[in-house]
C-alpha positions in Angstrom: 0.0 0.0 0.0 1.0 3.7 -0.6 -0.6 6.3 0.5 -1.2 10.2 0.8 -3.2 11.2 3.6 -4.2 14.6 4.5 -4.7 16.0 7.8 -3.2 13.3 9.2 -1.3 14.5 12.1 -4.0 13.7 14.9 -7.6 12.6 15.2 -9.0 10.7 12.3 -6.1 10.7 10.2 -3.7 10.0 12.3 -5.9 7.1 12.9 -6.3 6.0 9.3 -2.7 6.0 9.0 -2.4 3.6 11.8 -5.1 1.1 10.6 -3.7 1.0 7.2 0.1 0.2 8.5 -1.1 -2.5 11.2 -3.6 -4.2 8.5 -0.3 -4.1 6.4 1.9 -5.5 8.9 -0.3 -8.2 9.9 -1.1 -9.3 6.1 2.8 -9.6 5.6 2.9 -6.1 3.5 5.2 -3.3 3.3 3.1 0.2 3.3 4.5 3.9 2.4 2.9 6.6 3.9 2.9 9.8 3.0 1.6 12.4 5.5 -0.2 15.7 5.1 -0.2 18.2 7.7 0.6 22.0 7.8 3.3 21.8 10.2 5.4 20.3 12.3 4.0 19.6 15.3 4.4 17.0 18.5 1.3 15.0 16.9 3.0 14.1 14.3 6.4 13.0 16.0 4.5 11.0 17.8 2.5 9.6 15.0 5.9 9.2 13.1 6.9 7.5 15.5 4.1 4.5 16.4 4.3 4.3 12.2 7.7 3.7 12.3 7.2 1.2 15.3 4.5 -1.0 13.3 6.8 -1.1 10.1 6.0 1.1 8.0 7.6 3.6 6.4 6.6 7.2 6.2 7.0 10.9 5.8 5.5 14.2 6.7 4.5 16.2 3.8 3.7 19.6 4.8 1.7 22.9 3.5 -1.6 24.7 3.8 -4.5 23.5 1.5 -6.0 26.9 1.3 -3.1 27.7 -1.2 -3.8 26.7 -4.2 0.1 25.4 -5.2 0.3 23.1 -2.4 -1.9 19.8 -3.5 0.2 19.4 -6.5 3.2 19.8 -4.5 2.0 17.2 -1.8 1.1 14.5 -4.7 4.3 14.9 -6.2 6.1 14.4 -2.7 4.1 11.8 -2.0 4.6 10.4 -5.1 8.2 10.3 -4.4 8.5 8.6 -1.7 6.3 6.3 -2.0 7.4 5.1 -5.7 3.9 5.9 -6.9 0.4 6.2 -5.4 -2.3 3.2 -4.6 -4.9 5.4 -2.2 -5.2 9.1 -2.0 -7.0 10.0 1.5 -8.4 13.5 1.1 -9.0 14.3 5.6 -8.0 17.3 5.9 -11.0 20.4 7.1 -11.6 22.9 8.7 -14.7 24.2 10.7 -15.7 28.0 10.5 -18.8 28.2 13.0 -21.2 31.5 12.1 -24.7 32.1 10.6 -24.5 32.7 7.0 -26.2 36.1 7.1 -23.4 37.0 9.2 -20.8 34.9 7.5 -17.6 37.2 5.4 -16.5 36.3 2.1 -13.1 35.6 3.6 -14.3 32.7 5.6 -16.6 31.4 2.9 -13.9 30.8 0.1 -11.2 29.5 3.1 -13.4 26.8 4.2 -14.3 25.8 0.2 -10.7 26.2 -0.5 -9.5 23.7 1.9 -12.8 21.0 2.1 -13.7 21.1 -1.3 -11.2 22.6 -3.8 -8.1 20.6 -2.4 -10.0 17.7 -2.5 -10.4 18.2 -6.4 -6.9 19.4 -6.8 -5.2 16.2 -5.0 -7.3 14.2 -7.2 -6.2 16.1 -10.4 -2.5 15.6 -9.5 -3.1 12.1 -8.3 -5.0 10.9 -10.8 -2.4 9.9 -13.4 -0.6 7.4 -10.1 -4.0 6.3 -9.1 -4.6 5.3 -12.9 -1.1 3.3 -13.3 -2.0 1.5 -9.7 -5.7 1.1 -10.7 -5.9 2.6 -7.1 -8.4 4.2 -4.8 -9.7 7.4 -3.6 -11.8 8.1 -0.4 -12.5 11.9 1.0 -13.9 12.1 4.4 -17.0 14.3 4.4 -19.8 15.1 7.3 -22.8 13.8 8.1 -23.2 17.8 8.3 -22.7 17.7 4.1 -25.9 15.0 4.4 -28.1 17.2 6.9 -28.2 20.8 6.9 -26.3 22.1 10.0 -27.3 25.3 10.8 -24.6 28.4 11.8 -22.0 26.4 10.4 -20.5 28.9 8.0 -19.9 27.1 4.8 -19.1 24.0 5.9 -22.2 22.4 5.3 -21.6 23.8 1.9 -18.7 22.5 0.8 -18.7 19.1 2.3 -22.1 19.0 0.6 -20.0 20.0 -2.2 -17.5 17.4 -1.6 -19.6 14.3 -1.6 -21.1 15.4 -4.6 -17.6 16.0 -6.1 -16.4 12.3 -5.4 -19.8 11.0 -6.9 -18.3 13.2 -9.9 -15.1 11.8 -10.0 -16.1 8.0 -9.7 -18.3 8.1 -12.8 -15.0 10.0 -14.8 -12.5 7.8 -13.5 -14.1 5.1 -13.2 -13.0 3.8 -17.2 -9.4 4.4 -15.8 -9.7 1.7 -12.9 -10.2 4.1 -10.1 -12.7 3.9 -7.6 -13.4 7.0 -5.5 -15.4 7.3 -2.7 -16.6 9.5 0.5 -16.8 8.4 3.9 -19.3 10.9 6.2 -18.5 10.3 9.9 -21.1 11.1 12.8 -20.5 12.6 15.9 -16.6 11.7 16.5 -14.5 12.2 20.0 -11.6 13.4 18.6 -8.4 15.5 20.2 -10.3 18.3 18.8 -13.5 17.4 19.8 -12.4 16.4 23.4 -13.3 19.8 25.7 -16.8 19.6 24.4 -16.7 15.7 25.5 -15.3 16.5 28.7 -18.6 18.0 29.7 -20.4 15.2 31.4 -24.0 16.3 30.4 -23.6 16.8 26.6 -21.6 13.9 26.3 -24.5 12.0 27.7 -27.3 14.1 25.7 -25.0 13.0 22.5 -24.9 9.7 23.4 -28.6 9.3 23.7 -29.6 10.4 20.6 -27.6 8.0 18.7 -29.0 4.7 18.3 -26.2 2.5 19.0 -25.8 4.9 22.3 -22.1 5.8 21.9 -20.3 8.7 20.5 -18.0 7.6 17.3 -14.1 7.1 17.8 -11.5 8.0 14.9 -10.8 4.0 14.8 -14.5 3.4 13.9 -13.9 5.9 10.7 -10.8 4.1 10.3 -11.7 0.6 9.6 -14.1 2.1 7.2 -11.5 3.9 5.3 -9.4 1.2 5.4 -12.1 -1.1 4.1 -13.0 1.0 1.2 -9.3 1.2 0.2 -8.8 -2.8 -0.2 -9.9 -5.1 -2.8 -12.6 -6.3 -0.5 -14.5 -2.8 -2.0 -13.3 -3.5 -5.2 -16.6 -2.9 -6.8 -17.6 0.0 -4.3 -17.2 3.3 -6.1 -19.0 6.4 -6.5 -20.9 5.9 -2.4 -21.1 8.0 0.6 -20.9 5.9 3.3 -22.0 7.5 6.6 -20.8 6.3 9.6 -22.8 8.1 12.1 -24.2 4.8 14.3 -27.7 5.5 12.9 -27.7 9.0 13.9 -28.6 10.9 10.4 -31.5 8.2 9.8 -33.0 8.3 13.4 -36.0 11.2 12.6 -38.4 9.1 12.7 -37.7 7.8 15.9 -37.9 10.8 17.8 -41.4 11.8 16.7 -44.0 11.3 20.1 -46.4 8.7 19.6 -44.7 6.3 17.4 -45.1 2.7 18.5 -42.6 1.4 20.7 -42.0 -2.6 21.4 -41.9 -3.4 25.7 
C-alpha cells in the first residue's frame, strides 16, 4: 500500500494512518505513507513515531490546503517517496462556526478552499498514479454535508460540495480503474472534539440520541476507510458511506407517539 493522507497528524487521520500500517503489517505487506499536515508539530512525532514502530515507512508532507500550489506539491512528494500512489485520503478540514447572514466572504472561500477545492486538486494531481496503480480514492465528508447544520458557516456547503464531487469523480475515473469514494462520519470524540466531551451532560445528551448509544471514535472511521481502500471494496465506487451509528437516519424515531416494542 501507498498512501497520501491529509490532515493526518491527529484525530482521524492520524488514525487512518495507523489502521492501514497494522492491517499491512499483519497481512505480511510493506506500506509507504505519505503524511499531510501543515506543520510540524508534537502529533505528528508521535505519529511518526508508532508508524515507524508497526513497520512502516513514512513521511511528513507539509503545507496549507488553502493555497492553491500546495496539493500538487504534496502529490508529487508523495509520489516520491512512495514510488507511486495506490490510495489518496483526502481528511483534511476545517470548521468555521457562524450564521450565514453574518458569514464574510473571507471565511466562505477558506473553508471551500480547503474541504472542497483541495480535495479536487489532490485528485487532479493524483489521478495519473492512481490510474497506473488502478488505485483508490476516499475523501472524508460530514454527516453535516448530508443534513443541513445550521450556523455552520460554509461547511455544510462545501462538504455538501465534496460528496457530490467524489460521486463526480467515480463516474469520470471510473474507465481508468479508479474507484473513488466519500466516507461521512457522525458525531466523533476526537483530540479536537475532546473539551466539548469532557462536559459530562452533553456527552451523555449526545450519546442518547444515537442509536447505538455511543459517540463515534476516529478507529471506527478508520476501519471504514481502510475497508474501502482494499480489494474487498473493489466494486464500491462512487458511495457516501455514513458512519454516524444511525444517527442521520434516526428522525423518525424521535417523533411522540410512534409505537414502541416493551
Amino acid at each position: 500500500m501507498r498512501a497520501l493522507i491529509t490532515g493526518a497528524s491527529r484525530g482521524i487521520g492520524a488514525a487512518i494512518a495507523l489502521q492501514l500500517a497494522r492491517d499491512a503489517r499483519a497481512a505480511g505487506q510493506t506500506v509507504r505513507l505519505a503524511i499531510g499536515a501543515t506543520d510540524h508539530g508534537e502529533h505528528l512525532t508521535k505519529l511518526l513515531s508508532e508508524l515507524k514502530a508497526l513497520s512502516a515507512d513514512a513521511v511528513a508532507v507539509l503545507g496549507d490546503l488553502s493555497d492553491p500550489t500546495v496539493p500538487a506539491r504534496l502529490v508529487s512528494e508523495a509520489e516520491d517517496f512512495c514510488g507511486g500512489l495506490d490510495a489518496l485520503v483526502c481528511n483534511a478540514g476545517i470548521l468555521g462556526p457562524s450564521p450565514l447572514a453574518q458569514l464574510d466572504i473571507d471565511s466562505w472561500d477558506r473553508l471551500f478552499a480547503v474541504n472542497t477545492r483541495a480535495t479536487w486538486l489532490l485528485a487532479k494531481a493524483a489521478h495519473p498514479a492512481l490510474q497506473d496503480s488502478r488505485g483508490a480514492m476516499v475523501a472524508v465528508a460530514s454527516m453535516a454535508g448530508m443534513q443541513a447544520h445550521p450556523n455552520s458557516g460554509a461547511y455544510s456547503s462545501s462538504k455538501a460540495a465534496m460528496i457530490m464531487l467524489c460521486q463526480q469523480l467515480a463516474l469520470e475515473w471510473a474507465a481508468d480503474g479508479i474507484r473513488v469514494n466519500s466516507l461521512s462520519p457522525g458525531m466523533v470524540h476526537t483530540t479536537l472534539t475532546d473539551r466539548l466531551y469532557q462536559n459530562a451532560e452533553v456527552a451523555a445528551r449526545r450519546k442518547a440520541i444515537v442509536p447505538l448509544h455511543r459517540i463515534g471514535q476516529p478507529e471506527d472511521i478508520a476501519h471504514t476507510v481502510a475497508f474501502l481502500l482494499s480489494p474487498g471494496a473493489g466494486y464500491i465506487t462512487g458511495q457516501n458511506i455514513c458512519v454516524d451509528g444511525g444517527f442521520t437516519h434516526s428522525l423518525m424515531s424521535t417523533i411522540p407517539g410512534m409505537p414502541k416494542t416493551d
